[in-house]
C-alpha positions as CSV (number, residue, x, y, z in Angstrom):
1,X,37.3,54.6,41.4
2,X,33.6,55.0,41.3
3,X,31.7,53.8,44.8
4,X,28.4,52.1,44.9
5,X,26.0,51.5,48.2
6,X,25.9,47.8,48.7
7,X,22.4,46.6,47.8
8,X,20.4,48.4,50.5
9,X,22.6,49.1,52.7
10,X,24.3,52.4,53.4
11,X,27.9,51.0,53.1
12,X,29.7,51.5,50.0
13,X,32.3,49.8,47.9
14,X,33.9,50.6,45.1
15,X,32.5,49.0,42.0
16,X,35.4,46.4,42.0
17,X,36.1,44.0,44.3
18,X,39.8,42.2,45.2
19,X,39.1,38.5,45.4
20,X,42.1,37.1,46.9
21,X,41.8,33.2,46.2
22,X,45.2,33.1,44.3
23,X,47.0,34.6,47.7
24,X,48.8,31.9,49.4
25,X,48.6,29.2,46.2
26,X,49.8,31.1,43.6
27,X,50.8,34.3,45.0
28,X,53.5,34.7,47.8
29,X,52.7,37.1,51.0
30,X,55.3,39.6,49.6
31,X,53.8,40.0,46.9
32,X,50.4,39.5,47.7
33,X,50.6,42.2,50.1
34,X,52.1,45.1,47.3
35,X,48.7,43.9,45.1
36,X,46.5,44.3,48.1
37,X,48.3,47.8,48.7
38,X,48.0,48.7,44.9
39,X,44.6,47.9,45.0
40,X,43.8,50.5,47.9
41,X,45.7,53.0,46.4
42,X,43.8,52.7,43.7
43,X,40.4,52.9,45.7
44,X,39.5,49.5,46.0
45,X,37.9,49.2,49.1
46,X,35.9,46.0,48.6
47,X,38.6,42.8,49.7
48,X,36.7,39.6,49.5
49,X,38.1,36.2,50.7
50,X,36.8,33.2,52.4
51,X,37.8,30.5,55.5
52,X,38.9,27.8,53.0
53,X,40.9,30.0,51.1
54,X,44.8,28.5,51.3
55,X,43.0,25.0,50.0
56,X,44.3,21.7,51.4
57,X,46.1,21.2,54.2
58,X,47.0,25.2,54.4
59,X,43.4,26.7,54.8
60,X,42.9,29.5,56.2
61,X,46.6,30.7,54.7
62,X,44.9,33.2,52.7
63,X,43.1,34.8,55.6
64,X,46.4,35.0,57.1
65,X,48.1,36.7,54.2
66,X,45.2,39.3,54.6
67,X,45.9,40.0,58.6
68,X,49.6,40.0,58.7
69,X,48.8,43.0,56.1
70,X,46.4,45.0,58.1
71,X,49.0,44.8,61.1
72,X,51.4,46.6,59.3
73,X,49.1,49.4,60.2
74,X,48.5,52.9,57.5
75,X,45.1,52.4,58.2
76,X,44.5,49.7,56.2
77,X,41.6,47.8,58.2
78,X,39.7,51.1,58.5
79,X,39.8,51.7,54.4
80,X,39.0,48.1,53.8
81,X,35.4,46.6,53.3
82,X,36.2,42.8,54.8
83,X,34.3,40.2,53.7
84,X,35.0,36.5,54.6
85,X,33.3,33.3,53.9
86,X,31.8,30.4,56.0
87,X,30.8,26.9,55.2
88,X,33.6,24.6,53.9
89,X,35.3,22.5,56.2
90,X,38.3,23.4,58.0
91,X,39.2,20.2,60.3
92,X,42.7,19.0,57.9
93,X,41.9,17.2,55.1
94,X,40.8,13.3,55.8
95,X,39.5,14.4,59.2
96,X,36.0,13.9,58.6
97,X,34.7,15.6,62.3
98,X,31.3,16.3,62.7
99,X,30.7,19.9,63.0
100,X,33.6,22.0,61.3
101,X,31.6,22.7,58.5
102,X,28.2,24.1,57.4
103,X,26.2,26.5,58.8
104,X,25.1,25.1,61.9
105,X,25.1,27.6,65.0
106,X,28.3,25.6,66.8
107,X,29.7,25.9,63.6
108,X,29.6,29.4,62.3
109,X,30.8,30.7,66.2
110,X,33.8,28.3,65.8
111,X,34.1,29.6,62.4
112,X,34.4,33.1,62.5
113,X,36.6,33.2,66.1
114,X,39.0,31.3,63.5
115,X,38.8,33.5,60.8
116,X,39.2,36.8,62.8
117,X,42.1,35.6,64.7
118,X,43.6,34.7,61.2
119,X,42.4,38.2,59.9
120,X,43.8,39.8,63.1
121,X,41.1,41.8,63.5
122,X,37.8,42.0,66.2
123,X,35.0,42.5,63.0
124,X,34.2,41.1,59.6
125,X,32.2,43.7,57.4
126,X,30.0,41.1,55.7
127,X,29.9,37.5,57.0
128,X,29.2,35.1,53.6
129,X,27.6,32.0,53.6
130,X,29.7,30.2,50.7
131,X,26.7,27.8,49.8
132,X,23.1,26.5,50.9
133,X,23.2,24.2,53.9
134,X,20.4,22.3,53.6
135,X,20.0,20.8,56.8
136,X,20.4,23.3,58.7
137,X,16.7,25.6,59.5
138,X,17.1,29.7,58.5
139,X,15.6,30.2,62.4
140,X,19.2,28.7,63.7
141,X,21.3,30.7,61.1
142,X,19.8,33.8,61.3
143,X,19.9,33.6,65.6
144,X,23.3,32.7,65.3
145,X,24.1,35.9,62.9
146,X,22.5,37.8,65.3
147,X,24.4,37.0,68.2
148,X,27.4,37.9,66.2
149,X,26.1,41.3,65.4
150,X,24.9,41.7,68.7
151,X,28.6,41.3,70.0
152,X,30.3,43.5,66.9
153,X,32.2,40.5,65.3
154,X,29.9,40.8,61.8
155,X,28.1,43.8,60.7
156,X,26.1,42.5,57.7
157,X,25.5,39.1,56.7
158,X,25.9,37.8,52.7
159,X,25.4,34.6,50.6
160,X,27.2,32.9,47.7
161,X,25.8,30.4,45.5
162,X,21.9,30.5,46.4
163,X,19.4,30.1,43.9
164,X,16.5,32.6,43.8
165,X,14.0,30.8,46.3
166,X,17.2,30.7,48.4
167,X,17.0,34.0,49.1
168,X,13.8,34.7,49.1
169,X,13.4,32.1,52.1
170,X,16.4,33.2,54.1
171,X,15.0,37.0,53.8
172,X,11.7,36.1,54.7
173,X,12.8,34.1,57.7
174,X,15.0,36.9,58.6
175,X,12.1,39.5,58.4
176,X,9.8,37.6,61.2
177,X,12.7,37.6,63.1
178,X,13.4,41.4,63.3
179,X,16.6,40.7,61.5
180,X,18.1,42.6,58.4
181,X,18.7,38.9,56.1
182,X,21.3,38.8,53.6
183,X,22.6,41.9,51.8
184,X,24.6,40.4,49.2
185,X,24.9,37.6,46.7
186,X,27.9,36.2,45.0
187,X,27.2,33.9,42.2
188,X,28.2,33.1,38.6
189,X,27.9,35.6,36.4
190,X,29.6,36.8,33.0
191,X,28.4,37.7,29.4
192,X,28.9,33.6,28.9
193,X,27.3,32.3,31.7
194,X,23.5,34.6,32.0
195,X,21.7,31.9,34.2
196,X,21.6,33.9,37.1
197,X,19.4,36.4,35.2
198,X,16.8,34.3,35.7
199,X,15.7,34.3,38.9
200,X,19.1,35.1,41.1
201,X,19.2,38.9,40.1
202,X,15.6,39.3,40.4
203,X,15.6,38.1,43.8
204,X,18.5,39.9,45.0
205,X,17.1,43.3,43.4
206,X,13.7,42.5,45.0
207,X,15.3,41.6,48.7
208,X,18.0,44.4,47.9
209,X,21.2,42.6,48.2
210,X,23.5,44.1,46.1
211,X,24.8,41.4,43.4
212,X,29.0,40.4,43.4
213,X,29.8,38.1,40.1
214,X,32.3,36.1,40.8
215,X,34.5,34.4,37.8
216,X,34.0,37.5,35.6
217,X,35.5,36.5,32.7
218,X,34.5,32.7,33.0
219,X,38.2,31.2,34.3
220,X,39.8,32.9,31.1
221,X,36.9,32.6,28.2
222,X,36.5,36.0,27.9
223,X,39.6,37.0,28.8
224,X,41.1,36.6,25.0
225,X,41.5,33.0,25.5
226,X,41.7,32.0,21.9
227,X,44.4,35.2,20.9
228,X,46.5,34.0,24.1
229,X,46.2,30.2,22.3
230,X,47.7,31.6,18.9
231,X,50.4,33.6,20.6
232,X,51.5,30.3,23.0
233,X,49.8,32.3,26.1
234,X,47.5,31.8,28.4
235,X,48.1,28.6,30.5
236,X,44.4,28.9,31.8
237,X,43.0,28.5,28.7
238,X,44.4,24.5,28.5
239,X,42.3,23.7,31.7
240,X,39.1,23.8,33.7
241,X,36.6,25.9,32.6
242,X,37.9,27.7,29.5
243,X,39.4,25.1,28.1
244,X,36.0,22.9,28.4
245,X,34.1,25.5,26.8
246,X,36.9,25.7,23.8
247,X,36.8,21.6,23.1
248,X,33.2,23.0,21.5
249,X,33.3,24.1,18.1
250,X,30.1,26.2,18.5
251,X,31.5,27.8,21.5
252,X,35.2,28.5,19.8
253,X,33.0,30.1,17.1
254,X,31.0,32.1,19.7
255,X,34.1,33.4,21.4
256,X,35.9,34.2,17.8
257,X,33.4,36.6,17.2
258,X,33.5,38.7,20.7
259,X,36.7,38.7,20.0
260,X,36.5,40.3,16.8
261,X,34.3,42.2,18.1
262,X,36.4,44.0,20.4
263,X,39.0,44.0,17.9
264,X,36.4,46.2,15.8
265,X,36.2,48.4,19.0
266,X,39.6,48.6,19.8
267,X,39.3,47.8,23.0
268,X,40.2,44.4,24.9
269,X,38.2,41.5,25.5
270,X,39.2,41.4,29.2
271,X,38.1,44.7,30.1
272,X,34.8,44.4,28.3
273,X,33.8,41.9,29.9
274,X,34.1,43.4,33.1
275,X,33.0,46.6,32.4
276,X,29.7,44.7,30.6
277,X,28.7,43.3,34.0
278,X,29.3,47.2,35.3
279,X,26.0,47.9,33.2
280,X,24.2,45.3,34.7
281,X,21.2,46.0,37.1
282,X,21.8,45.2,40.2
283,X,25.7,44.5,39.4
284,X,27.5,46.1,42.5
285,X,30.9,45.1,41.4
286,X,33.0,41.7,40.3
287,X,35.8,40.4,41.7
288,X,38.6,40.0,39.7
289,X,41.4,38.0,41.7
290,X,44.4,39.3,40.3
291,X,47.7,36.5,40.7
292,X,49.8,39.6,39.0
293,X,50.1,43.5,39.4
294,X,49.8,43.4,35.6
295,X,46.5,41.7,36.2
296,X,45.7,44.4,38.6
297,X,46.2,46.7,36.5
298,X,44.3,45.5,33.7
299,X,41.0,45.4,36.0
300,X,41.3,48.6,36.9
301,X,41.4,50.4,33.2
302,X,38.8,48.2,33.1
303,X,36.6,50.1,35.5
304,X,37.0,53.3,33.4
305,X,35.8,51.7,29.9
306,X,32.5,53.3,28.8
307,X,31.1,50.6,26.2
308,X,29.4,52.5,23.2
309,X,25.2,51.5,22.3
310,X,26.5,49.8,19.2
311,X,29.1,47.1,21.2
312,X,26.5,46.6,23.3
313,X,24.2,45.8,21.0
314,X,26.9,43.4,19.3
315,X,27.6,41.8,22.6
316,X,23.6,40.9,23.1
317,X,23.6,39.4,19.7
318,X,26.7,36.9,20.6
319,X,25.3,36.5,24.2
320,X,22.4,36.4,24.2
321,X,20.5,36.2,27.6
322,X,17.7,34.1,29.1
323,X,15.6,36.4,29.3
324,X,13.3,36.9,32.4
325,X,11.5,33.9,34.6
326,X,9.0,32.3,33.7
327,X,9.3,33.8,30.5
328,X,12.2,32.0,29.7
329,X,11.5,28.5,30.4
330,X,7.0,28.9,29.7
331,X,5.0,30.3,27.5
């Protein structure tokens, strides 16, 4: 496994990241716990989950899952980079009560005393905000995060989902204060889906926070969907967003030809696609959230693909990218 410092930090994670969404819904503790352990084996240092993780009426399951693992000891919470997620609303579902969402200051300390009592552990590595509050000022967030680091419950503070001027504001903000700001972003990103190399990667390279794309492979797209289609395979491929992106016969063409163009390279379009955002500047890793061991495994090999000038090259020409702002939207 091959380790990376986490934007400007001096931390470092391995250059993949365990996304655990799937524990809980799709994936029983048992097993759940031997991927987690596979994964460490393996060097995988970098978990990432969030509050609302469990969905519905069992949130917070998947933190669970995650702390009745580190109790069973073997060092486990020492090896693992934790990072967690606040916004979404955790009162149950219909209970619409003010403050149990968001980022206001009441709500992140009620927030993260849930999550590490769920986590079973006294510190989160890298406290996320899962999206923009808007109503809520960066001078409340950022005195709240500071309290928290203050005490040792959060070391380093992250974001998910910000556009560019996003971060640039919540850094700034942070700066008068004295404070360190955000020194990660999760967003969308994957050789179908280059938005965020307009003006999200530039900001996090510029602020340092070191970049985690989340949905790698686009829900499936670029995981062989339309091979997995042929062969009867594949049940992600029939919904959300793969199977929107397959309804369009431009985009079905689009994705024939990556996939022949790993066929050409021998090589599969899974792991490409992951080990293209590994070339990325300012990639630090993606999270692949495995439901499988076989899935596991496949991210791994993954890891340790080299892609050659000329599949590059082909890849660029079926994907190609926005190109830099303001370039890409002005003159």
């Amino acid at each position: 496994m091959e380790y990376t410092q986490l934007g400007r930090t001096g931390l470092k994670v391995s250059r993949l990241v365990l996304g655990t969404m799937n524990f809980g819904p799709q994936t029983d503790e048992t097993d759940s716990h031997s991927i987690m352990d596979a994964a460490l084996a393996a060097g995988v240092n970098y978990f990432d989950t969030a509050n609302v993780y469990g969905w519905g009426e069992n949130k917070g399951r998947t933190e669970e899952i995650i702390g009745s693992w580190f109790a069973k000891g073997g060092d486990r919470r020492d090896k693992t980079v934790l990072a967690t997620k606040v916004y979404g609303n955790m009162a149950p579902d219909g209970d619409s009560w003010p403050n149990h969402e968001k980022l206001s200051a009441v709500s992140i300390r009620r927030a993260v005393e849930a999550s590490l009592r769920r986590l079973g552990t006294d510190y989160i590595d890298i406290y996320q905000f899962h999206h923009v509050d808007r109503a809520t000022p960066w001078e409340e967030i950022w005195q709240a995060v500071d309290v928290l680091v203050q005490q040792g419950k959060i070391l380093y503070a992250g974001s998910s989902n910000f556009a560019g001027w996003h971060i640039a504001l919540a850094n700034e903000t942070a700066a008068r204060r004295g404070s360190l700001g955000l020194v990660s972003e999760q967003c969308l990103y994957n050789l179908a889906e280059r938005r965020a190399e307009m003006e999200v990667i530039p900001a996090a390279e510029h602020y340092g926070l070191g970049v985690i794309p989340w949905s790698p492979l686009q829900g499936g797209l670029l995981g062989g969907a339309l091979r997995k289609q042929r062969e009867g395979g594949g049940a992600r491929s029939t919904t959300g967003r793969s199977a929107d992106s397959l309804r369009s016969e431009e985009q079905r063409a689009q994705i024939q030809a990556y996939e022949d163009l790993c066929d050409k390279h021998g090589v599969q379009p899974g792991d490409v696609g992951l080990a293209w955002l590994l070339t990325r500047p300012g990639v630090t890793g993606p999270i692949v959230g495995p439901r499988t061991q076989d899935q596991l495994d496949s991210a791994l090999r993954a890891v340790e693909l080299k892609l050659s000038a000329e599949l590059l090259t082909g890849l660029e020409e079926i994907f190609p990218g926005p190109g830099p702002s303001p370039e890409a939207f002005a003159w």
